[in-house]
N, C-alpha and C positions, 0 to 999 in steps of 0.2 A: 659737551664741548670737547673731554679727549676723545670721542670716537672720532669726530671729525678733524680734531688736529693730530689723530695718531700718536705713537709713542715718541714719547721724547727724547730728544738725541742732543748730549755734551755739546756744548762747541760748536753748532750747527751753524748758526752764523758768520763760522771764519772758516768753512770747510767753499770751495770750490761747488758749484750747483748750479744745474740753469734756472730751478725757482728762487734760489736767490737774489732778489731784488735789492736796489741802493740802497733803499730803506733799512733794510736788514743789517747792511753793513755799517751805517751811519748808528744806529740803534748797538750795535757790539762794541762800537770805539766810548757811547756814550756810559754804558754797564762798564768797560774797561776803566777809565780815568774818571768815573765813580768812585771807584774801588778803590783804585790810586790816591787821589786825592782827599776819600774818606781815611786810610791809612794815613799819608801822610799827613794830615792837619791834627789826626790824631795824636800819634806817637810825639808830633811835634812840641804841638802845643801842652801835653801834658809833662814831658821834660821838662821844657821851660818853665813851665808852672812851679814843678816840684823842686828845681834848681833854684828857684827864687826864694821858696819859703826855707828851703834848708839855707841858703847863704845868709837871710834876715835874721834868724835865728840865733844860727854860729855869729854871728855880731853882735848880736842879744847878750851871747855867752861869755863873747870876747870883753863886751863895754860894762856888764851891770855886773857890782860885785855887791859882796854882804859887807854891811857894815852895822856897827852895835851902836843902837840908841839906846838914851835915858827916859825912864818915863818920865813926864813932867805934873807933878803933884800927884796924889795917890786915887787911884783907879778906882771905877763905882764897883760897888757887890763887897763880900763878905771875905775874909782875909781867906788865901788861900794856905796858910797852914796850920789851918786849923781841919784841913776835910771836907768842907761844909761843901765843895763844888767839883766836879767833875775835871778829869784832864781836857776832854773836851770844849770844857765854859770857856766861853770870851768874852769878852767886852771892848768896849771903841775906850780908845785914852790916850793923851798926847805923849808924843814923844821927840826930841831931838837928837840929832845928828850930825857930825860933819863930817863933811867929804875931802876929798886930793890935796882941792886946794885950800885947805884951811876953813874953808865957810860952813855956817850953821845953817841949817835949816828943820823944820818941825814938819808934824803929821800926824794923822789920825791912823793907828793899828792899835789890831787886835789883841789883846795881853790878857792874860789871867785873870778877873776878879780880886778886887784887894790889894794888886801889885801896889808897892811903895814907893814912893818919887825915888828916880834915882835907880830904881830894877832896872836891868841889862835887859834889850831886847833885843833880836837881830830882825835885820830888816834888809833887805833889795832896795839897791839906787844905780840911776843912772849918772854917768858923765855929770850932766848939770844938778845934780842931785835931788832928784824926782823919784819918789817912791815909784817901785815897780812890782809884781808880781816875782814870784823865783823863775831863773831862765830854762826852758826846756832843756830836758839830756841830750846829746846825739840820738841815741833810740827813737826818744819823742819827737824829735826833730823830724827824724827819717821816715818816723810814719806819718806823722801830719803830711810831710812833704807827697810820700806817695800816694795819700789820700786824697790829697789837694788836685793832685798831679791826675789822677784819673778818672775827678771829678770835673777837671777841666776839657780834659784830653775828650773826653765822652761827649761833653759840650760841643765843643771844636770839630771833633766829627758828624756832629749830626749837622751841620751846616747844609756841607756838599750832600753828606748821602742821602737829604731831604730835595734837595737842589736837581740832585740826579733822580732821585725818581718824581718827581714833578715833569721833568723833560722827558722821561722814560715814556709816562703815562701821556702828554704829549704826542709822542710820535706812535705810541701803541692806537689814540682816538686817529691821528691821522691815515694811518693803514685800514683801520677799520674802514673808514670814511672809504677809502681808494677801492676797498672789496665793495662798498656795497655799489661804487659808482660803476666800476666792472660788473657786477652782479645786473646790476641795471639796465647796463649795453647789450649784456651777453645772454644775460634768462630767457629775453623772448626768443633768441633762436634756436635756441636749449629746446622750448617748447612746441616750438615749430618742425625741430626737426622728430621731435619725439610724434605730433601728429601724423607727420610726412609718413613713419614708419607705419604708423597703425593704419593708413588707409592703402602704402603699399601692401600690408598685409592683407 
């Protein structure tokens, strides 16, 4: 196939040519705003992604503070000062808290083995005082965020540049089509004149 279509030439579609056909050029504009469109849905949508998760976050950062609960009755497992357990052991066991505005409220976290009713615990709450996770750092924030952001962005461009070449591929079957229907008009004279020669020889 490249003998017959010769060496390949940059840009050939937008250079001035007389076998340059309409086709060709409708075919350049579509590989252009391709390109275009796959960039920018890209870059787009992956900012916006990443500006999203970083601003949820910084809010996260902004509304949930630590505050010190009590356990509520003493904790299942083996007293922790005695040794017997690891820094690591936990166990589930109540605890209470209150938050801003004056209100209590309980919860199930992780504490020590053997804690005593009444052990200091810290804990994440939000606003309405809802146990939370600890809030991401800025750091963590900033990588989620670009993770997020290039996971999406990647998404978002495969749209169009799936789009574009389905259209590509399109007009690539419809040119063929056009050769072979030229090819069809034109062979048998091709062949005729190739006879024409060998009997004027």
């Amino acid at each position: 196939m490249k003998a017959i279509r010769g060496p390949k030439v940059w840009l050939w579609r937008w250079r001035r040519s007389p076998l340059r056909r309409r086709a060709d050029v409708v075919e350049a504009w579509v590989v252009l705003g391709t390109w275009l469109l796959t960039v920018l849905a890209g870059v787009s949508a992956g900012l916006l992604a990443a500006r999203s998760v970083e601003h949820g976050l910084a809010e996260e950062r902004a509304d949930w503070r630590p505050v010190v609960a009590r356990v509520v009755g003493r904790a299942p497992g083996g007293s922790p000062l005695h040794g017997h357990t690891s820094a690591g052991d936990r166990v589930w066991a109540k605890v209470r808290w209150t938050v801003a505005d004056g209100s209590a409220h309980t919860g199930q976290v992780r504490v020590r083995p053997g804690s005593k009713a009444g052990t200091p615990v810290t804990v994440w709450s939000d606003p309405q005082g809802h146990l939370v996770n600890r809030p991401t750092s800025a750091a963590e924030a900033a990588f989620r965020g670009a993770l997020i952001g290039c996971l999406v962005g990647v998404s978002a461009a495969a749209v169009p540049f799936v789009g574009g070449l389905a259209l590509r591929g399109r007009l690539e079957r419809r040119r063929m089509d056009a050769w072979d229907t030229e090819w069809a008009r034109l062979g048998p004279q091709w062949g005729g004149w190739s006879d024409h020669g060998r009997r004027s020889g």
